[in-house]
Backbone bond lengths (Angstrom), bond angles and torsions (degrees), N, CA, C in turn:
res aa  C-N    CA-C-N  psi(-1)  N-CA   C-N-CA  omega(-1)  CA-C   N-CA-C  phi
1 X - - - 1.468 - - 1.526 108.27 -
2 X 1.382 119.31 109.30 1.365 122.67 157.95 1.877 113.52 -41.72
3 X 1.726 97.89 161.72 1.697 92.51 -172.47 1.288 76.31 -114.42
4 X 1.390 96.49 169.42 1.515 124.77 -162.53 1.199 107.00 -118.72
5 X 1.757 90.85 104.58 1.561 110.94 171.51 1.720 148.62 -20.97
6 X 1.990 84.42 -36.18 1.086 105.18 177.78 1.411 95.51 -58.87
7 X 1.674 125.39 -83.09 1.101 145.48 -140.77 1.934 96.73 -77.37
8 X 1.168 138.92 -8.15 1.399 142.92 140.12 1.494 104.93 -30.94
9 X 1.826 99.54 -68.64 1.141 112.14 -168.86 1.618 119.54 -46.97
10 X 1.216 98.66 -69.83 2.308 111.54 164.36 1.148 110.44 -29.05
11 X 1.747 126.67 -49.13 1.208 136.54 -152.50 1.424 85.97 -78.74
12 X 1.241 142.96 -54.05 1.425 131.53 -140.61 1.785 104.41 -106.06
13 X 1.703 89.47 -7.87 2.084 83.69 170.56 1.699 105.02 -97.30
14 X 1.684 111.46 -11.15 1.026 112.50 166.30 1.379 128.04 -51.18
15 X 1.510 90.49 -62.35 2.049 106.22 172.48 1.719 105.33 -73.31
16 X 1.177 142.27 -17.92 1.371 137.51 -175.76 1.438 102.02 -64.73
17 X 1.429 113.74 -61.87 1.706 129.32 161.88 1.287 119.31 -49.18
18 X 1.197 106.66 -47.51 1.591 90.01 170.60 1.276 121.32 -59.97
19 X 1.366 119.41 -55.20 1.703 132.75 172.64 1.565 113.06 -50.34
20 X 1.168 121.36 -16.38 1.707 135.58 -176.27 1.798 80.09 -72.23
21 X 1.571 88.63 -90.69 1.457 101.92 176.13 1.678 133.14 -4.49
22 X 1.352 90.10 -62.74 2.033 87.63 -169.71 1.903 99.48 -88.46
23 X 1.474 113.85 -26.23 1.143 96.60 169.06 1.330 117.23 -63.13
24 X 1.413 147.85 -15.55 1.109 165.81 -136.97 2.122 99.56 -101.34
25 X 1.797 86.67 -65.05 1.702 109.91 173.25 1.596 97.42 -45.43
26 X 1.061 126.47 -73.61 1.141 156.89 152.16 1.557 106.13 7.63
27 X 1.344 106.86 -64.30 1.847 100.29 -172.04 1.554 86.85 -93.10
28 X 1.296 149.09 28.76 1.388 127.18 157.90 1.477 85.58 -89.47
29 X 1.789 113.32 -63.69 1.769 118.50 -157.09 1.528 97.41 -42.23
30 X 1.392 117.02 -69.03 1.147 118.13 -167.20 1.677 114.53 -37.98
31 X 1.040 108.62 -56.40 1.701 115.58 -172.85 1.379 85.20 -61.99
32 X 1.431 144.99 -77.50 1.311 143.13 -138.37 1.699 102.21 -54.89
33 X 1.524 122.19 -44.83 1.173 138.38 176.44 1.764 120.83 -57.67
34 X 1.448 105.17 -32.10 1.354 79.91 -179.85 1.334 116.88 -96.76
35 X 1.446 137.86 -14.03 1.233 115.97 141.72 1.758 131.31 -68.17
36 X 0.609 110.74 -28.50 1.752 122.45 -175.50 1.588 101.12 -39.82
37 X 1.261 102.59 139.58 1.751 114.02 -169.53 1.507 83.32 -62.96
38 X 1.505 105.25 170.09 1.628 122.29 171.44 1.461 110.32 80.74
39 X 1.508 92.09 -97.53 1.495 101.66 174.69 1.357 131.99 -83.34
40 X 1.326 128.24 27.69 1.461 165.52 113.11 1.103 116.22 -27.34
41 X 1.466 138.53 -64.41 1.541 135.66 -111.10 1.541 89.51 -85.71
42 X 1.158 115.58 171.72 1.361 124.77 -164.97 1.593 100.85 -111.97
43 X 1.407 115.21 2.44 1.285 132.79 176.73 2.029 100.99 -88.14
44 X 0.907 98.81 -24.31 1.240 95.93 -171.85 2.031 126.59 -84.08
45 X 1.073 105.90 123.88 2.029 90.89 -169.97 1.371 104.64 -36.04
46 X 1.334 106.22 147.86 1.974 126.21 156.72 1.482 103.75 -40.92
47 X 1.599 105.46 -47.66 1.396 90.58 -168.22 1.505 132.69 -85.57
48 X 1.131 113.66 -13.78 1.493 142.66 173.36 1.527 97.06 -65.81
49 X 1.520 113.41 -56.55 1.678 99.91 178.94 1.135 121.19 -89.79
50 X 1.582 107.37 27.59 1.744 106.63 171.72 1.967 97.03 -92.85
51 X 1.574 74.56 -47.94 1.635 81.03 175.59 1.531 127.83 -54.47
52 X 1.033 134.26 -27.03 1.516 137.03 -169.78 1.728 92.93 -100.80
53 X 1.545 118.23 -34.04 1.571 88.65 152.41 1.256 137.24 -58.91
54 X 1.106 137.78 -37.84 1.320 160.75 -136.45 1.626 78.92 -106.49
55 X 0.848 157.70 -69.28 1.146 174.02 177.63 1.485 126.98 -26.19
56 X 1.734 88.87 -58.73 1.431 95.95 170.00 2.016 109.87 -84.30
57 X 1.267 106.90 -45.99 1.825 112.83 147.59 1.448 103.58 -0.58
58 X 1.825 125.99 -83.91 1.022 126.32 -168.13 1.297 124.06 -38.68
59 X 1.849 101.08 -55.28 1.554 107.31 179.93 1.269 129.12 -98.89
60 X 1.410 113.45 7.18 2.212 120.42 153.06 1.502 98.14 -84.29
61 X 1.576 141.48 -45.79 1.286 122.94 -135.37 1.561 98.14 -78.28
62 X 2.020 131.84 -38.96 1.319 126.14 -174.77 1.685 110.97 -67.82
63 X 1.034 115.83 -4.32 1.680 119.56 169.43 1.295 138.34 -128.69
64 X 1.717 99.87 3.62 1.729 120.47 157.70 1.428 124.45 -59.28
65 X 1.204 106.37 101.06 1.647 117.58 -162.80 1.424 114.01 -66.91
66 X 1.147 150.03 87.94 1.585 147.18 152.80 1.096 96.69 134.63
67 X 1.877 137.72 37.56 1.186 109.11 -170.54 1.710 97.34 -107.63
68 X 1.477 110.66 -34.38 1.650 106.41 147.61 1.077 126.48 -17.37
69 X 1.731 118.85 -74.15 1.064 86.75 -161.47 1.778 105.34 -101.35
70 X 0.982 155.45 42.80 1.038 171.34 -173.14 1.586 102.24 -119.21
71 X 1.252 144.67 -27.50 1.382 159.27 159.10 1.333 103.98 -81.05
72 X 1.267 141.62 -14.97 1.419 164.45 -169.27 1.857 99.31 -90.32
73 X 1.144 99.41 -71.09 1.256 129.01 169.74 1.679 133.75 -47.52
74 X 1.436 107.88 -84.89 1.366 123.28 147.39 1.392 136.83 -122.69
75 X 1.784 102.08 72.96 1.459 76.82 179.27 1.370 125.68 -72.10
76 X 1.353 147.28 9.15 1.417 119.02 179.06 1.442 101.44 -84.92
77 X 1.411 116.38 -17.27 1.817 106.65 -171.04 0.882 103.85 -52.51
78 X 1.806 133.94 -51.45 1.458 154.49 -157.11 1.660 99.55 -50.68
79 X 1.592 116.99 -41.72 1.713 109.42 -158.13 1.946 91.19 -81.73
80 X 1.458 131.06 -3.95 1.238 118.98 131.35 1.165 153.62 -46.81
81 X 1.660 90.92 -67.99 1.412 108.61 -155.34 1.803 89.30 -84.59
82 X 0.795 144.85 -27.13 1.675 143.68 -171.64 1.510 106.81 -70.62
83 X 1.321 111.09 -56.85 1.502 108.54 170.70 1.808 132.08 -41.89
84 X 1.474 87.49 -50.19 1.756 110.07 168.71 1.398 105.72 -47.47
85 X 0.979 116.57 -73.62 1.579 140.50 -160.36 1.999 90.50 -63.38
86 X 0.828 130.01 -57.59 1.327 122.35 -169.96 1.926 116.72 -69.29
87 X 1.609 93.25 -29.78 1.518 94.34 158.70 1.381 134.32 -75.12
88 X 1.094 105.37 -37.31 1.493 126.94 166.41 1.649 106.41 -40.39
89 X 1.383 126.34 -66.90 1.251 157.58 156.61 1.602 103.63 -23.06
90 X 1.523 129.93 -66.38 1.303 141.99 -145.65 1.743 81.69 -91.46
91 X 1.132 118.95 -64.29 1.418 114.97 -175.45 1.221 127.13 -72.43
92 X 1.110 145.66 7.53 1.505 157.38 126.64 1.788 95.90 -52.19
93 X 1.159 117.74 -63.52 1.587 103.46 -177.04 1.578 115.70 -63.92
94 X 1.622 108.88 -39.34 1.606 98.75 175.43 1.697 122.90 -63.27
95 X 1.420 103.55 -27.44 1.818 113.54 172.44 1.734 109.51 -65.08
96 X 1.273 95.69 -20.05 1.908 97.58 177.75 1.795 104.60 -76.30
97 X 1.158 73.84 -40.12 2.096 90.05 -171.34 1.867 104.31 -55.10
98 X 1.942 104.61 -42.08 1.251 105.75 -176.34 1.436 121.17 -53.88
99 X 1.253 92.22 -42.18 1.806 104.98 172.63 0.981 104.80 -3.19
100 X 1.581 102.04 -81.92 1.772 120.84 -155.87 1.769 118.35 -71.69
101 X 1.530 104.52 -33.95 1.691 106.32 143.45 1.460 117.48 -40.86
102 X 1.111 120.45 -87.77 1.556 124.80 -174.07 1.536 112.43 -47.74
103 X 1.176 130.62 -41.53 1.613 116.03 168.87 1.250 110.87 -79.60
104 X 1.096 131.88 -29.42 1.621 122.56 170.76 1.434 109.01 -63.28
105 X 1.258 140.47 -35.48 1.220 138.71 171.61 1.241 109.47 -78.39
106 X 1.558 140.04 -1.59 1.513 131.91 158.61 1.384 110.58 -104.42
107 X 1.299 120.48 1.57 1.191 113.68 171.99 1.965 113.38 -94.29
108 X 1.857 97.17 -36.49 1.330 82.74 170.67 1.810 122.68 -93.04
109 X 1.087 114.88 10.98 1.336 123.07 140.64 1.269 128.31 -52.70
110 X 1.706 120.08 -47.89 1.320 126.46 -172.08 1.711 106.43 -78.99
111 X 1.212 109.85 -19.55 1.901 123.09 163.24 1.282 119.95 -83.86
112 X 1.312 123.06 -18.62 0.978 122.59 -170.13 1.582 119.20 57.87
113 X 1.371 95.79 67.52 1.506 125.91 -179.22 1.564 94.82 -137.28
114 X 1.066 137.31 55.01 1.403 121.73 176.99 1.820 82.43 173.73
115 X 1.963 95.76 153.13 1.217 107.07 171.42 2.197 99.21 -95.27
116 X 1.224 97.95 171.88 1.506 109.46 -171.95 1.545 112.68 -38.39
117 X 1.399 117.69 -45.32 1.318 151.91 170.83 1.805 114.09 -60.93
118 X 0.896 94.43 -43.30 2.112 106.43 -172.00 1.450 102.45 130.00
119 X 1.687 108.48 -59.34 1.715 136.95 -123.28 1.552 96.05 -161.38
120 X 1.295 102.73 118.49 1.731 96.86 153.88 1.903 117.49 -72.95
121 X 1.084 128.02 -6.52 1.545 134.74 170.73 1.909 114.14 -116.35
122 X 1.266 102.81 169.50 1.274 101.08 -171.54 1.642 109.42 -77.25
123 X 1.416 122.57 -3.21 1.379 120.94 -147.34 1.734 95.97 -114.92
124 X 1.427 102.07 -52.02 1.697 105.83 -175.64 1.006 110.61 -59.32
125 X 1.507 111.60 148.20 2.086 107.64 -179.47 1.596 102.32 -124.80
126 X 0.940 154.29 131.51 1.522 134.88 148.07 1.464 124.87 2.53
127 X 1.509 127.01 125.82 1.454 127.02 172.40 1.701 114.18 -33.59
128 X 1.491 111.39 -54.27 1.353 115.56 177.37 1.757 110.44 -37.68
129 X 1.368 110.48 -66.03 1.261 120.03 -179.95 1.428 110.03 -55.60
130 X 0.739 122.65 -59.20 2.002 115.20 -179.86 1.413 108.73 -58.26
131 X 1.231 130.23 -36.30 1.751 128.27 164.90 1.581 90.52 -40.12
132 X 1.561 97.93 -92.85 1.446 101.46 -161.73 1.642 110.00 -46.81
133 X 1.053 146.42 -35.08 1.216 120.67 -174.99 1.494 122.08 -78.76
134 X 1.347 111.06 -26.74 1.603 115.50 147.53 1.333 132.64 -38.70
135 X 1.365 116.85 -58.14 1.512 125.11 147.27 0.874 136.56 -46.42
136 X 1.386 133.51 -33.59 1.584 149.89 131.80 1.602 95.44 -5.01
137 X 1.210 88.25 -82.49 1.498 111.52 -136.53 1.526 98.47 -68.41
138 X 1.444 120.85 -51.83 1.431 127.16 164.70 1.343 95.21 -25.70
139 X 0.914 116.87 -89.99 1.382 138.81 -146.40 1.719 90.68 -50.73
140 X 1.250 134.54 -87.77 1.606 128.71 -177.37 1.272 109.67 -25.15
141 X 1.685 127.19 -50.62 1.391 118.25 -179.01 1.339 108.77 -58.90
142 X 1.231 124.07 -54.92 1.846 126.73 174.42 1.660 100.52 -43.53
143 X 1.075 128.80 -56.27 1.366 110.06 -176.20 1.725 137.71 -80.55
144 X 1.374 72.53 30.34 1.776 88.60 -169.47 1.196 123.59 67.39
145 X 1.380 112.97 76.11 1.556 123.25 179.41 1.384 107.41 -100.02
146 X 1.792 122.46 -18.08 1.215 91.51 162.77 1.682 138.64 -90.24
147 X 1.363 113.48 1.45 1.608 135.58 151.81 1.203 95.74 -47.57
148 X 1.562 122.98 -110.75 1.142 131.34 159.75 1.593 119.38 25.24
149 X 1.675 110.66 -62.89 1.169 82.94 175.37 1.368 125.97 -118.63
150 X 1.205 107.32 20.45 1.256 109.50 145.61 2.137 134.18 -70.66
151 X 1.035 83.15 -34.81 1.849 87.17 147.69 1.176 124.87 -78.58
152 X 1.060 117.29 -15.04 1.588 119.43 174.40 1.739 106.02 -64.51
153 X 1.588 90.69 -54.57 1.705 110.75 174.87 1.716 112.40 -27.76
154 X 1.553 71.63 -56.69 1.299 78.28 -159.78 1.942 130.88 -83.34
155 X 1.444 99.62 -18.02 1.223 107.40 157.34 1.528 134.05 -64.12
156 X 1.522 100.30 -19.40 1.602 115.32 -173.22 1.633 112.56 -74.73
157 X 1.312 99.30 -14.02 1.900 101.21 154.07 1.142 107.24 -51.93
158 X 1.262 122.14 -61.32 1.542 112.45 -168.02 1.347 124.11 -50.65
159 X 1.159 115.76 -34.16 1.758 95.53 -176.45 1.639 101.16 -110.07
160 X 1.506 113.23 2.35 1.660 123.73 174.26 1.179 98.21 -139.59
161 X 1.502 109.42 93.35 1.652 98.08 162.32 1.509 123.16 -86.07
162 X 0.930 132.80 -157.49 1.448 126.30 -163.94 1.560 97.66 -82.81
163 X 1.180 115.67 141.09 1.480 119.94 164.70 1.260 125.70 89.72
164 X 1.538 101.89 -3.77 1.556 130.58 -172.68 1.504 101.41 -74.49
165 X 1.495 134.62 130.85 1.147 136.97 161.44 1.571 113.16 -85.30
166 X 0.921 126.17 115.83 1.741 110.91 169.76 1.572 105.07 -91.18
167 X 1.155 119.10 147.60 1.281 140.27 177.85 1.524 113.13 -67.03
168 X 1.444 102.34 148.02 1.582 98.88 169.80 1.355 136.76 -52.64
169 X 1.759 89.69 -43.09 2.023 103.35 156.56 0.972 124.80 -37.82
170 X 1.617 122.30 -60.19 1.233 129.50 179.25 1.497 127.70 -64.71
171 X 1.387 133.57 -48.88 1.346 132.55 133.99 1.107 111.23 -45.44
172 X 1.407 161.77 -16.79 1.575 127.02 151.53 1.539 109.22 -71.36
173 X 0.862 125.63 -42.64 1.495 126.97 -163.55 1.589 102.10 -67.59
174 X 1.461 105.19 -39.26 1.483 103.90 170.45 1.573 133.09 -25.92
175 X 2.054 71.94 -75.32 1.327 110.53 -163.45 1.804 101.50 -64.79
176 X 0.944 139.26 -36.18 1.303 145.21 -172.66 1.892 94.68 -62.46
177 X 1.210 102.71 -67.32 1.425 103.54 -168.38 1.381 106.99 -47.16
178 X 1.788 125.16 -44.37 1.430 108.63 165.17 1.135 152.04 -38.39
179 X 1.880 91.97 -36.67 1.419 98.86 -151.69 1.844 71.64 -97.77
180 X 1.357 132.04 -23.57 1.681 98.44 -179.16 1.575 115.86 -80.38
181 X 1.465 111.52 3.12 1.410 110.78 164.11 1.435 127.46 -66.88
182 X 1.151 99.00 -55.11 1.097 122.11 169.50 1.939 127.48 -43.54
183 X 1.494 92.09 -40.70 1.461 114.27 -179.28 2.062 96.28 -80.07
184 X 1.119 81.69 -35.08 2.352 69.77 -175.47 1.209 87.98 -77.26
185 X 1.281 140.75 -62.42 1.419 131.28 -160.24 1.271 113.66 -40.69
186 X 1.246 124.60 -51.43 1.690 151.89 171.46 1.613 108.35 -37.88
187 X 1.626 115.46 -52.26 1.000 133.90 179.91 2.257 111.18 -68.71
188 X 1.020 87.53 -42.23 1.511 104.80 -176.48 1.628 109.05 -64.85
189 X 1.565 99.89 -35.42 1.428 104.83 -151.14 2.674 83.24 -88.85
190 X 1.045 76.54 -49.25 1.620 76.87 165.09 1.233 150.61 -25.67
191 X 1.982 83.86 -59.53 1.555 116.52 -161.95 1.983 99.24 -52.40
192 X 1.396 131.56 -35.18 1.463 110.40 -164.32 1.807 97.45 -65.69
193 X 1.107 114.10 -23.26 1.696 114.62 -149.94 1.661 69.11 -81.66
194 X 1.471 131.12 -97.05 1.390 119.81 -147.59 1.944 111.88 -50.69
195 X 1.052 115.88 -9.87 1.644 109.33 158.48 1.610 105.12 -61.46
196 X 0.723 126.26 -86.87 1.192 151.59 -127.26 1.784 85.86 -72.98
197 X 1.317 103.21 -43.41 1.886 97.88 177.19 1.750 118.80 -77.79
198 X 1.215 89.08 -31.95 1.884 94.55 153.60 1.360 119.80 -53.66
199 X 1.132 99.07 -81.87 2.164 99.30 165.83 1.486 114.55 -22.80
200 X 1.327 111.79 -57.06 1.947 116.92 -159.42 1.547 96.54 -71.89
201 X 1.258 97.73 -46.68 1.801 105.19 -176.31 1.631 110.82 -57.01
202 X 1.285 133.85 -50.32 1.397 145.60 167.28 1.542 100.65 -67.85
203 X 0.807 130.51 -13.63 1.374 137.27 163.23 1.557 113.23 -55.00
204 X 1.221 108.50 -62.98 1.542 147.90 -126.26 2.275 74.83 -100.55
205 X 1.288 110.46 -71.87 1.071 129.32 -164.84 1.652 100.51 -38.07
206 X 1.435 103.37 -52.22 1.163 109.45 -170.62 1.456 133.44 -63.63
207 X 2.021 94.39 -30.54 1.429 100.83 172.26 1.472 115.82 -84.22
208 X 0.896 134.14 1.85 1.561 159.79 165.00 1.806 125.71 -62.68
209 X 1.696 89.96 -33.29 1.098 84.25 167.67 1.551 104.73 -115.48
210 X 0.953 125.23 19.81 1.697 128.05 175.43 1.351 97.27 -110.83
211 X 1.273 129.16 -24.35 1.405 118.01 169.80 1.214 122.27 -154.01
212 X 1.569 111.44 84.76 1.584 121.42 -169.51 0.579 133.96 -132.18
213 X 2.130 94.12 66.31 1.250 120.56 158.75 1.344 100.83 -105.40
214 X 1.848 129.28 -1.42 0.858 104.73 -162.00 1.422 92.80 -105.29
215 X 1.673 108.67 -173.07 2.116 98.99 -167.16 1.773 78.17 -115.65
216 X 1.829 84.63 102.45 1.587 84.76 172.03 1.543 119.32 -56.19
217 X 1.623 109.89 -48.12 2.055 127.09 179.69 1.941 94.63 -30.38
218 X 1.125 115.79 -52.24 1.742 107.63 -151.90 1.631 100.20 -86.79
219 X 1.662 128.44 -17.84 1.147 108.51 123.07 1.049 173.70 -93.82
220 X 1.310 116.45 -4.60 1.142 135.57 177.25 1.513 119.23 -94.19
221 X 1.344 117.22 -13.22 1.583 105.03 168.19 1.687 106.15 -86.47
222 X 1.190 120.83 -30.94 1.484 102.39 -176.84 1.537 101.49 -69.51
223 X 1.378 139.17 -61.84 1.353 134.32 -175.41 1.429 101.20 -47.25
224 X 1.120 127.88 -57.01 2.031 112.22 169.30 1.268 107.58 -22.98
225 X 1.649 118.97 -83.94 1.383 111.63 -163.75 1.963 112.62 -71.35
226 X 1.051 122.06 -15.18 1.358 115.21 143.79 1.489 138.13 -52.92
227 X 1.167 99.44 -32.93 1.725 98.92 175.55 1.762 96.66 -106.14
228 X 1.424 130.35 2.43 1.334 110.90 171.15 1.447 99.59 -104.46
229 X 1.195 140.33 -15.21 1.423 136.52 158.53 1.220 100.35 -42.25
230 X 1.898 114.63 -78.11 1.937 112.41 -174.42 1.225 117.71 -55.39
231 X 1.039 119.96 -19.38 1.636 112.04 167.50 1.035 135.72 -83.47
232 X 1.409 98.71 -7.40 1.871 117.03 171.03 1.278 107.11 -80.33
233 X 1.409 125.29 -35.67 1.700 146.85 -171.66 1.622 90.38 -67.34
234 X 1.418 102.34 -63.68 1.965 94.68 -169.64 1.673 88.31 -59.17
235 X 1.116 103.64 -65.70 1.913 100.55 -143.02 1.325 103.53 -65.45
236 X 1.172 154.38 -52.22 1.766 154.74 156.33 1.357 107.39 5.10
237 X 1.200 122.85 -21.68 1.645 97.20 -174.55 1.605 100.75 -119.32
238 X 1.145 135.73 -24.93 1.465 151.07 138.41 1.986 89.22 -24.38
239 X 0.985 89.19 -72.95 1.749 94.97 -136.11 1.846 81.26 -66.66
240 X 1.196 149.19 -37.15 1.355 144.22 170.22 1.468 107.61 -64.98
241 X 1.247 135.46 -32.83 1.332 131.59 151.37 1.463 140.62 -69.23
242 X 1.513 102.55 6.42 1.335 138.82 157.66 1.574 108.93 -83.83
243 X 0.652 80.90 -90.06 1.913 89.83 176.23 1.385 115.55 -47.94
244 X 1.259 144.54 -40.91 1.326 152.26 172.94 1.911 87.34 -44.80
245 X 1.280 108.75 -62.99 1.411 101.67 -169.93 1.510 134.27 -63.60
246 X 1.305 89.21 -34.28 1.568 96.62 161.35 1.574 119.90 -60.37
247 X 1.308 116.73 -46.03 1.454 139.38 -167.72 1.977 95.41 -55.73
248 X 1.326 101.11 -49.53 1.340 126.34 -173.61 1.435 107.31 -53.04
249 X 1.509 115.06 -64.78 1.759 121.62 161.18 1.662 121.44 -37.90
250 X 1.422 95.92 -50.21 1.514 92.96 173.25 1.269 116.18 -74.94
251 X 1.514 150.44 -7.63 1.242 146.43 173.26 1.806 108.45 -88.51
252 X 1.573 101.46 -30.51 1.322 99.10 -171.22 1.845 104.72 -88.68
253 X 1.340 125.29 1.99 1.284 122.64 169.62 1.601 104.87 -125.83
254 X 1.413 104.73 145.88 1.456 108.03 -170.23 1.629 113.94 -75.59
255 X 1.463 105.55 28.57 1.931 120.26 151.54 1.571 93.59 79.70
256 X 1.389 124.80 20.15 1.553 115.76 172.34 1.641 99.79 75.30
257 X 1.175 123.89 23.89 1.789 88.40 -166.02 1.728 84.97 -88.88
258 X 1.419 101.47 176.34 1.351 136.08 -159.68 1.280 100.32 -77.11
């Protein structure tokens, strides 16, 4: 029995659409993934994060709502609008990640563990800051960050469905509100280290002028970064259980975008 052309025909606009489709899923995951903390890092092989795209692909594309028929529709808009939308996505989570960069670098500033700057290059951060962002990150993967963000994925239809352009307005206004979230959190997560170096420092000032003969600098900067080391030991798991939760809010809401 010959097959029937007709139904050749169905069969192969069936799989054409489908293949439109997940390649479609596909350039959001992908884009969303290569910035996205974790499975981001630039530490990690090319090929490993081809794979965990491809990966997560499998399990957003059978429950990605409108991307059928929107690939039905227009697919060339999609090799836009999918990319946008998945960066948008990845960098809202990497600006969460900054958090813990940027307060770790004002905290070992306020110890004097850091030069004025952090880093003489754009890449090195202060020891303080690489602890905590290690811990960060531990810690989100332990709590199931890759679930997490696969609902993230997948909620981000809702306020971007497939094919959707967002405006420049709307990504600035976004993006601002992130990145000043991100910046108070940073500040919050800080604030005990610059107390506490205010105090020692007015401390320090005071015995300086009651007795200045002695060279307050040769004691008081080593006991600084001695008592801001132990205070990193107490406060480090507080202050990562701070942020874990926040981090947590932003995965469990689709980040305000437009």
């Amino acid at each position: 029995m010959s097959p029937d052309p007709a139904a050749l025909g169905a069969l192969g606009a069936t799989l054409g659409g489908a293949a439109v489709a997940g390649f479609a899923v596909f350039l959001r995951v992908g884009a969303a993934l290569a910035v996205a903390p974790a499975f981001g890092e630039t530490t990690l092989p090319l090929r490993i994060r081809l794979a965990a795209a491809v990966a997560f692909t499998l399990v957003v594309a059978p429950a990605a709502p409108g991307v059928a028929a929107a690939a039905a529709r227009e697919p060339a808009r999609l090799l836009l609008s999918e990319p946008l939308a998945g960066l948008a996505l990845g960098l809202a989570l990497r600006l969460a990640v900054q958090a813990l960069q940027i307060a770790g670098a004002m905290a070992a500033q306020a110890v004097s563990l850091s030069q004025a700057l952090g880093a003489s290059g754009p890449e090195p951060q202060p020891a303080i800051a690489q602890i905590l962002l290690a811990a960060g990150l531990a810690a989100a993967v332990a709590a199931g960050l890759h679930v997490r963000l696969a609902e993230l994925l997948l909620l981000s239809y809702g306020p971007l469905p497939a094919g959707r352009l967002a405006t420049g307005a709307e990504l600035g206004a976004w993006g601002e509100a992130q990145a000043g979230h991100a910046f108070a959190l940073a500040f919050s997560l800080a604030a005990p280290f610059a107390a506490a170096a205010l105090v020692y420092n007015l401390a320090l000032g005071v015995i300086n002028r009651a007795m200045p003969q002695l060279m307050v600098a040769f004691v008081g900067a080593p006991a600084l970064t001695l008592g801001g080391l132990a205070f990193l030991a107490l406060a480090a798991p507080d202050l990562v259980g701070l942020w874990l939760a926040d981090f947590a809010t932003r995965l469990a809401l689709p980040l305000g975008l437009p």
